[in-house]
C-alpha positions in Angstrom: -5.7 21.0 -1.2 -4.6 17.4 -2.1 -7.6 15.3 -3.3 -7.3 11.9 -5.5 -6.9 12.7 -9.4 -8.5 10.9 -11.7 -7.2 10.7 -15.6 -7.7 8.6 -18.6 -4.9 7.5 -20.9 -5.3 6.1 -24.4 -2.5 3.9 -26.0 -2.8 2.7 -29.5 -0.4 0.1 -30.6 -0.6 -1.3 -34.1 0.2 -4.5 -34.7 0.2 -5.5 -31.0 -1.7 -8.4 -29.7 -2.2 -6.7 -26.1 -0.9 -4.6 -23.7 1.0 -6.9 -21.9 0.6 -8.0 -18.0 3.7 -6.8 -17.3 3.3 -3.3 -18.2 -0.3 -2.9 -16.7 1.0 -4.1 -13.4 4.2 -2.0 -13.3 1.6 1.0 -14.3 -0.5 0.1 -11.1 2.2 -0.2 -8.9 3.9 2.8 -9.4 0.2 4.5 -9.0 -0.1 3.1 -5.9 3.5 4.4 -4.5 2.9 7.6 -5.7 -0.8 7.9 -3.8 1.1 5.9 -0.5 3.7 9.4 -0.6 1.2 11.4 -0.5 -0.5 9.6 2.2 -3.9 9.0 0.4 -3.9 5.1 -0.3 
């Protein structure tokens, strides 16, 4: 059975002022393709 997963990460990066935009979107995106294969966006 395919259901939606749900899962926390935790980055820690000393010295850094933040994440960075970049990176959060490309995470999101490439979240989004993988649920759209799977056919549960």
């Amino acid at each position: 059975e395919d259901r939606p997963t749900l899962f926390f990460e935790i980055i820690q990066r000393k010295g850094a002022q933040s994440f960075g935009a970049g990176n959060f979107k490309a995470l999101f995106e490439s979240l989004e393709r993988e649920q759209e294969l799977r056919g549960n966006l």
